[in-house]
N, C-alpha and C positions, 0 to 999 in steps of 0.2 A: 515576403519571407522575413527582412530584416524586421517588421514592427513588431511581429512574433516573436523574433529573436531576442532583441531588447525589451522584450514586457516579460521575458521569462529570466532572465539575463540578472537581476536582482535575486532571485531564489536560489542559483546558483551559487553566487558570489557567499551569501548567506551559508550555503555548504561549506566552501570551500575556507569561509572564515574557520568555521568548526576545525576541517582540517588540519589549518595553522595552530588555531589557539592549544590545540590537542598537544601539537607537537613543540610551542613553547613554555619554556622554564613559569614562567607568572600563573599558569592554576598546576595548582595538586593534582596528580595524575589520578589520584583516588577521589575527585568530587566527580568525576562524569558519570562512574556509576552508578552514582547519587542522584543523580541529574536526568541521568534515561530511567531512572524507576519514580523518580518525582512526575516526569514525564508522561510515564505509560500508566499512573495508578493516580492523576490529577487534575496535568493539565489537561491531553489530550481527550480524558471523559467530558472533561467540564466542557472544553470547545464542541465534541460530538452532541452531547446532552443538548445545551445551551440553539446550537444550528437549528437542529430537530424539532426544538421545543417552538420556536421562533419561525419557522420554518414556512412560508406559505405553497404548499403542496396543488393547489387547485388549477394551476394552468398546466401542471404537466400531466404526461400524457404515462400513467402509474404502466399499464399493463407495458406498454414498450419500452419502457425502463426496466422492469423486474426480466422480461422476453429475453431481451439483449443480452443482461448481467450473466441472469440464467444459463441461458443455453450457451453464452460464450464462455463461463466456466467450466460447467459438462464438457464441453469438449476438448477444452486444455487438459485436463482430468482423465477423461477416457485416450489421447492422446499421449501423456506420460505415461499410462498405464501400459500403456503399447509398446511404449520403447523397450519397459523393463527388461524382455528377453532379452532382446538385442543386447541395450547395455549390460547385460549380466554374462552374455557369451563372451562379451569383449573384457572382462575381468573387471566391470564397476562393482565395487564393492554396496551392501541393499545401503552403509552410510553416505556412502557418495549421493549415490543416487536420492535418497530422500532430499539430500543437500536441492541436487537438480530440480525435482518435483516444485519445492518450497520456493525456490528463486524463479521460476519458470509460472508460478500459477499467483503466488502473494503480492501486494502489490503497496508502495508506502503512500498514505494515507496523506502524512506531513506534505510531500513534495504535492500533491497530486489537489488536496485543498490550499495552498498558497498557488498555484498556477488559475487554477479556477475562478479563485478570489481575485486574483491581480486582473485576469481578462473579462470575468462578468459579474465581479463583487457578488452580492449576497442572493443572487441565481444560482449562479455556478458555486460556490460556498454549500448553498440548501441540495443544489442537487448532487452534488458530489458528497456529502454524507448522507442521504438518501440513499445514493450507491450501497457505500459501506455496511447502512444497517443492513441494509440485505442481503450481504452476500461477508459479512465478518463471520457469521457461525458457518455456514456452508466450508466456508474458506481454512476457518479455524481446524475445523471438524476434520477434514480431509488431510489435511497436514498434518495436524498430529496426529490420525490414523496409519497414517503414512509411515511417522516416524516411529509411532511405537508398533510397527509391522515392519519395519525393514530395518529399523538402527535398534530400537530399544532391546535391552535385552528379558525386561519386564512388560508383558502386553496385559496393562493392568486396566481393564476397562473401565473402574471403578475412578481410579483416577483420572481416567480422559475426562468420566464427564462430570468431575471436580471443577478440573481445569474450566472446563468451558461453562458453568455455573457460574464460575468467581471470577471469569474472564472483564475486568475493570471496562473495553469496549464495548464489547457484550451489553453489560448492565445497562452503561450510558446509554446507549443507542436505544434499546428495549423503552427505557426511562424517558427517556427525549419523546418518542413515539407515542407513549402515551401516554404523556400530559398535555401533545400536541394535538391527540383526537380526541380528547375528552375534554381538554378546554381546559384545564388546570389551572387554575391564578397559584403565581407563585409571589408570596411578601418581596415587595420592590427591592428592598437593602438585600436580601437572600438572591433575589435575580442579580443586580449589580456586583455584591462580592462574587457570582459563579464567573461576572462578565470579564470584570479582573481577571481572573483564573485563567479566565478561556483564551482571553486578548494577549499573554503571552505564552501559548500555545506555539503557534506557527512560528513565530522564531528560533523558540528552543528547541521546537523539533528538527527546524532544520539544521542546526547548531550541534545536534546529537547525531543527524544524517554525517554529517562530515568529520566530526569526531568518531564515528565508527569505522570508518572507511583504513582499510590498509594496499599505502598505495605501492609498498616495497614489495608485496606479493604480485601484484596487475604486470613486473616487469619482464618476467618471462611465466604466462599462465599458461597452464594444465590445458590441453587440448579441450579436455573437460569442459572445463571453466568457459569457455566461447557458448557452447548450448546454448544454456540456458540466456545468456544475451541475445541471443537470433530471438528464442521462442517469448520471453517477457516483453523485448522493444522493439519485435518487427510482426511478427504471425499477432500474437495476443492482440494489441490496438487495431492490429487489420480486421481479425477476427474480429472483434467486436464492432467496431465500426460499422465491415459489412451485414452484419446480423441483426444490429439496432435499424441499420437503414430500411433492410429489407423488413423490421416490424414496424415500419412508420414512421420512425424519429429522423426528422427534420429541423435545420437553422440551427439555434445555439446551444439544443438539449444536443444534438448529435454531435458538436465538437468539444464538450463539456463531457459527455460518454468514451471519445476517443480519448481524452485526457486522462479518464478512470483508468483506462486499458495502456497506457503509454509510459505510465512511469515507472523508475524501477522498482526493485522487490523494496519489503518491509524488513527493515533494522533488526524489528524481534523476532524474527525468523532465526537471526543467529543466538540469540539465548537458548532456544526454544531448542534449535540442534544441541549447544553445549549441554543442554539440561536432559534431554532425551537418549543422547549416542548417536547423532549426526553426524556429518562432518563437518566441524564449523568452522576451521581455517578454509576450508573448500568456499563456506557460504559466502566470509568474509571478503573472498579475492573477487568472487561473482558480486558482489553487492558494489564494490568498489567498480567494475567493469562495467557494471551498466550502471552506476550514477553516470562514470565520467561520459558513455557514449549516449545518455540520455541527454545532454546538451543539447547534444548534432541530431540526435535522434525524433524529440518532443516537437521542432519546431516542422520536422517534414509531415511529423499525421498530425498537427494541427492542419496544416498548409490542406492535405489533401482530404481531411475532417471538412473542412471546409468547401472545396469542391463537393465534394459526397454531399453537404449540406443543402447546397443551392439548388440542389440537381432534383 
């Protein structure tokens, strides 16, 4: 348990830098926002794009990767869907709740490829946005359904699938995919300038993970607010885990998928509420909740990712 501990122990720190630097006087409070939209419309394609592109696909096992992703989404999905009653008799408000939905099913990309990277470098890197291609519109799609059905007070379908056409991931991902099955040569200095791009990716994202983070809210949270930390960093990696295992995936694909399933929610989830009519102080206090217990959380379903593996 401790080597997992310490190999994952650096990415935090990396948040937690974010954190700090957030909260001292030496940057302008005004360049972060700059920083997460540089972020989500640059770096992050360029690293998705670039994996993809580069990507050697041939030993893994495609159908139990897509199985897993799949049906372990479905089910978180029909499973928030379920609560709704419930939470709507108890007075949740449909912006709460989408909050819940969004933190409970989304999952960040940043944390989830620097962990991968650090334990099985450019395996765990290739397969872990392989994940993502697959399951960012599913994911997309649902969530913003979600929000513009329970918070928006505009259910503008026209715009949803705006949104998800110019979704900067999206594109990437699509792009990566297929220049990687049709063999695309890309001009060396064009691949080199994307590598740049891409190569300060995972830093800044995680630097934007902890700059997002509000930790004065975590000190007394909203009963609320707990949920969705069970269902993101304990049910979801279970749930996936079990379901990948039971379609085949064994050894290092299968603690590289519990990894997918394990980290906490996605940063732009909370724009995505402010921009829609979510709640997004709500999403803020859950995202900070489960980075901080994804610490203690990441290192137990690797641990048992690992058993399931060998087995």
């Amino acid at each position: 348990m401790l080597p997992i501990f310490e190999s994952i122990l650096p990415i935090f720190l990396i948040v937690l830098l974010g954190v700090i630097l957030k909260r001292l006087p030496i940057v302008d409070r005004n360049v972060w926002h700059g920083l997460e939209e540089v972020g989500f419309y640059v770096l992050f394609p360029a690293l998705l794009f670039l994996t993809l592109y580069r990507a050697d696909f041939s030993g893994l096992e495609l159908t139990e990767v897509s199985i897993g992703t799949f049906v372990t989404l479905a089910i978180m999905f029909a499973l928030m869907l379920a609560l709704w009653p419930i939470m709507n008799r108890s007075g949740v408000s449909g912006a709460a709740y989408s909050t819940v939905f969004q933190t409970a099913t989304r999952w960040n990309g940043f944390v989830a490829l620097a962990i991968a990277n650090k334990l099985f470098g450019e395996t765990g890197l290739a397969l872990t946005a392989l994940v993502m291609a697959l399951i960012i519109i599913p994911i997309n799609l649902g969530n913003v359904l979600m929000l513009a059905w329970f918070a928006s007070p505009n259910r503008d379908l026209k715009q949803l699938g705006w949104r998800l056409l110019t979704n900067p991931l999206i594109i990437s991902s699509a792009l990566g995919l297929v220049f990687n099955y049709f063999s695309f040569p890309i001009y060396a200095p064009i691949e080199q300038t994307v590598d740049l791009v891409a190569s300060a990716a995972l830093g800044m994202g995680l630097l934007m993970v902890g700059a997002g983070l509000r930790i004065r809210d975590t000190v007394r949270p909203k009963p609320l607010a707990i949920l969705p930390v069970f269902l993101k960093l304990i049910l979801y990696p279970l749930a996936l885990t079990v379901i990948c295992w039971l379609a085949g995936a064994r050894g290092d694909e299968l603690v590289i998928l519990a990894i997918c399933g394990s980290v906490p929610t996605a940063m732009n989830g909370y724009l995505l509420a402010r921009q829609m009519g979510g709640d997004a102080t709500l999403y803020a206090t859950v995202a900070t909740l489960q980075t901080a217990a994804a610490f203690f959380t990441i290192p137990l379903v690797i641990y048992a990712a690992r058993y399931f593996a060998s087995g």
